[in-house]
C-alpha positions in Angstrom: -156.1 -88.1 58.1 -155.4 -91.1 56.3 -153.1 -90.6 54.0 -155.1 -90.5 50.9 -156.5 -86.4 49.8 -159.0 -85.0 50.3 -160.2 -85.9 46.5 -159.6 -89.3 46.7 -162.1 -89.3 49.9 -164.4 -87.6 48.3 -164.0 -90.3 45.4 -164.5 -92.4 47.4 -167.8 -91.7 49.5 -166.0 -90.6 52.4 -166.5 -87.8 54.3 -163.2 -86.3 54.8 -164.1 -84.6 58.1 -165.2 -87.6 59.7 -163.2 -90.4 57.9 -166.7 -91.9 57.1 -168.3 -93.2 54.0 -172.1 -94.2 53.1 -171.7 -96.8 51.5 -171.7 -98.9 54.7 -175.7 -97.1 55.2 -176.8 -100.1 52.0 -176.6 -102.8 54.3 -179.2 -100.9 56.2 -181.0 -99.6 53.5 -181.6 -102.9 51.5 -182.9 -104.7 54.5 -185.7 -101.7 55.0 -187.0 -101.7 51.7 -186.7 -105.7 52.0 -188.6 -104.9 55.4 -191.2 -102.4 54.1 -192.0 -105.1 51.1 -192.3 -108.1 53.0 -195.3 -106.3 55.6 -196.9 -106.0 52.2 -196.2 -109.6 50.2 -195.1 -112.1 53.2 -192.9 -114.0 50.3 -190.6 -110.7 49.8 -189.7 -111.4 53.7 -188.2 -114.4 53.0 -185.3 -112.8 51.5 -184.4 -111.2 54.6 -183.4 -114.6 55.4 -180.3 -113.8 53.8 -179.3 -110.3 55.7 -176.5 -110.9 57.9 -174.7 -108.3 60.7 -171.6 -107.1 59.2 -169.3 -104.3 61.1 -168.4 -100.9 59.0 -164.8 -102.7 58.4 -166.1 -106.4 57.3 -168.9 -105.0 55.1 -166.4 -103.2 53.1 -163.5 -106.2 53.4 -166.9 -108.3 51.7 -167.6 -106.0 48.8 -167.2 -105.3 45.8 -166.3 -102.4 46.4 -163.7 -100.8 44.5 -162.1 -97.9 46.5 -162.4 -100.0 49.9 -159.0 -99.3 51.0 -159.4 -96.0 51.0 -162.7 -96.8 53.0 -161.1 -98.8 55.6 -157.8 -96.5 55.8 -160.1 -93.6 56.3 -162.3 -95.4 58.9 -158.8 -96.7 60.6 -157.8 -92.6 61.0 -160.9 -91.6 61.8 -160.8 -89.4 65.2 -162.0 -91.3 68.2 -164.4 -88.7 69.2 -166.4 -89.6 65.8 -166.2 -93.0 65.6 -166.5 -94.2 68.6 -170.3 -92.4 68.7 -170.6 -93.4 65.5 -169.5 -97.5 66.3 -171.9 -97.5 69.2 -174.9 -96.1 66.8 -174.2 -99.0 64.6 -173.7 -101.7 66.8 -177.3 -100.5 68.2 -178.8 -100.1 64.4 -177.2 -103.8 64.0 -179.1 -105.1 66.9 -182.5 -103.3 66.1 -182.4 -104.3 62.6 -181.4 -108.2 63.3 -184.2 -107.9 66.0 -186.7 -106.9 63.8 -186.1 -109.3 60.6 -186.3 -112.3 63.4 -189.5 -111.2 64.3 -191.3 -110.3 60.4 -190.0 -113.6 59.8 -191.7 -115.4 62.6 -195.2 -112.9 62.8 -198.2 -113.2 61.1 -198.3 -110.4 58.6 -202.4 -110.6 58.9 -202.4 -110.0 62.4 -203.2 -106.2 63.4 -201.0 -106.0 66.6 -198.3 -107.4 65.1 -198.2 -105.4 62.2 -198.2 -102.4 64.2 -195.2 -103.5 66.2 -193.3 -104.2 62.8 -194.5 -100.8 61.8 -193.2 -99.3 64.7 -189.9 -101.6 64.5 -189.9 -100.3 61.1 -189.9 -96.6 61.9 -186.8 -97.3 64.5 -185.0 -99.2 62.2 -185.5 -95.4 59.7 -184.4 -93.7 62.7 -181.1 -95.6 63.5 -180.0 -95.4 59.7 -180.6 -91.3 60.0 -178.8 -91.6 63.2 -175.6 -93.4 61.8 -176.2 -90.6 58.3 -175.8 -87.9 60.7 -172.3 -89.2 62.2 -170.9 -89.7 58.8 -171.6 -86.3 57.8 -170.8 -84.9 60.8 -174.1 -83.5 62.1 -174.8 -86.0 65.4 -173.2 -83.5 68.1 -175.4 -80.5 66.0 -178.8 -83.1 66.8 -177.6 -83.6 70.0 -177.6 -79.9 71.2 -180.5 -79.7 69.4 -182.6 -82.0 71.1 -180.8 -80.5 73.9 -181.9 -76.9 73.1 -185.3 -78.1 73.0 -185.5 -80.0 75.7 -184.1 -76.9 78.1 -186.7 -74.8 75.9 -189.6 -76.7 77.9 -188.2 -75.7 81.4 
């Protein structure tokens, strides 16, 4: 797929079905428990401040990560039929979860309503990173007829 074995993608993080790794599912990650501990202490919000968008590609050009290449490569050789899915789930996590630190950081934690929209923001930003989980390791088409299945099953 990308030149690199099957070991080395393994070594790597990276799913050597789909070409994915993730690593890239941190960036997400850090910002909900950033999220989750700012509803609770306002001042933990703050360092939100500091979470910026970054593409599967440029997060892994910005790291410190040490087998990145093989990231990238991997990513680069990746079939279209995974990552373009798999771009679009990210580019829609990236918007939800940019959304939602705006608004924590402008909402009055004490207020009821509003803490039940960043609840609920909260829950959707969960959903997106199981989402993008499920494209890396090759299970979004098995949720998809899923959901399918059990749609059908109602009619």
């Amino acid at each position: 797929m990308s030149g690199y074995s099957e070991e080395e993608l393994r070594a790597a993080n990276v799913n050597p079905e789909t070409g994915l790794a993730t690593d890239y599912l941190n960036l997400f990650n850090e910002a909900i428990m950033l999220f989750e501990m700012g509803l609770d202490m306002p001042d933990m919000a703050e360092e939100l401040m500091d979470w910026r968008r970054r593409g599967y590609v440029e997060h892994f050009e910005n790291s410190g990560f040490e087998q990145k290449d093989v990231v990238i490569a991997a990513y680069g050789a990746s079939p279209s039929e995974v990552r373009k899915p798999f771009d679009a789930a990210c580019e829609n996590a990236l918007e939800e979860f940019e959304s939602g630190i705006q608004i924590l950081l402008s909402s009055n934690i004490e207020d009821p309503v509003a803490r039940d929209d960043l609840a609920a923001r909260l829950e959707s930003m969960k959903a997106h990173v199981l989402e993008m989980d499920a494209h890396i390791h090759g299970r979004a088409a098995r949720m998809d007829d899923n959901l399918q299945n059990a749609v059908d099953a109602l009619f």
